[in-house]
N, C-alpha and C positions, 0 to 999 in steps of 0.2 A: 209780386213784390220785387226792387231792383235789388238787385245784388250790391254790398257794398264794398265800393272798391280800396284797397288800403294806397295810401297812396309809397310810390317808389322812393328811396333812399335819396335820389336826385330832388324830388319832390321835398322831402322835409328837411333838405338841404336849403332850399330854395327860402320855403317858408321858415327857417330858424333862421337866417340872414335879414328877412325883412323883421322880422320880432327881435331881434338885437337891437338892429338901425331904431325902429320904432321906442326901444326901450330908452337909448339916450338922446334921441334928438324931441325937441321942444320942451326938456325939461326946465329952460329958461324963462320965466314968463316973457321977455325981449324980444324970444324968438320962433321962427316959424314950428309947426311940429313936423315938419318934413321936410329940416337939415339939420345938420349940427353944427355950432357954431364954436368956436375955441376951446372952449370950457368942455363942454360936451364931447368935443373930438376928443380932448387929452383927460377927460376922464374914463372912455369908451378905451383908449389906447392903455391906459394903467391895469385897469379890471379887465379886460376884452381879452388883450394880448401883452398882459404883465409878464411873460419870460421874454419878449422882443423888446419891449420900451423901460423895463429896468434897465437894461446894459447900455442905453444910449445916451449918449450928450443931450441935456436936456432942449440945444436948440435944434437938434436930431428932427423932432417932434414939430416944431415951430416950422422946421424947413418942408417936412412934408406934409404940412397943413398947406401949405401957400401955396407947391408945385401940384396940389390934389385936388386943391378950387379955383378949377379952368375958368370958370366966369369973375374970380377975383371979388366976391361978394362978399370974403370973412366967415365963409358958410358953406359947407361939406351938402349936397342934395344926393339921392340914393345912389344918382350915376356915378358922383364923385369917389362914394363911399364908396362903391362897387370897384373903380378904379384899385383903389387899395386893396380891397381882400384881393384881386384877382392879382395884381402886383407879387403880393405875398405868397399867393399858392401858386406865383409861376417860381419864385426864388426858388421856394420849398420842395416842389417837384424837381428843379435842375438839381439841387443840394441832395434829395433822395434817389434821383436816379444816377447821378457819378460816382454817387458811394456804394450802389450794389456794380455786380460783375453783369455784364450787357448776354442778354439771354438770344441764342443762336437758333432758328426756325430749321 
C-alpha cells in the first residue's frame, strides 16, 4: 500500500491561492473562468484583502487593476493575479523585516 504523503505548508499555500483565484474569477456569466475581470478583481480585493483596500482612494483599486493586466484585456489571468499577491508579500516582508532588530550569525 503507498504511503500517503501530507502534503507541505508551501504546498497548501500554493493550492489555497489557486481556490481563491478560482473562487472569484468567472463569476460573470460575460466572463472567462480563468480571469477576473473588474468586478471580480474589486470584489476579490474588498473580502480577500479588506484591511488593504478599506483605507485606499477608491481609484487606488482602479489604478492597480490597469498596471496588473499587462496584456490590457480588462481582465486579471492567474499570472496577473499572481503578480499581486507576490507584490503584496514583498511589501509585507520589507514592512516585517525593518521593524524587527536584524539577527547577527
Amino acid at each position: 500500500m503507498a504511503k500517503k504523503v501530507t502534503p507541505t505548508e508551501t504546498e497548501r499555500c500554493i493550492e489555497s491561492m489557486i481556490a481563491v483565484f478560482q473562487r472569484y474569477a468567472g463569476r460573470e456569466i460575460t466572463n472567462s473562468p480563468n480571469t477576473l475581470s473588474k468586478t471580480e478583481f474589486l470584489s476579490f480585493m474588498h473580502t480577500e484583502l479588506a484591511s488593504f483596500s478599506q483605507n485606499q482612494d477608491p481609484g487606488v483599486l482602479d489604478r492597480m487593476m490597469k498596471k496588473l493586466d499587462l496584456n490590457c484585456d480588462g481582465q486579471l489571468d492567474f499570472q496577473e493575479f499572481l503578480n499581486l499577491i507576490g507584490g503584496l508579500a514583498q511589501a509585507c516582508h520589507a514592512a516585517f523585516t525593518t521593524q524587527q532588530p536584524s539577527k547577527k550569525i
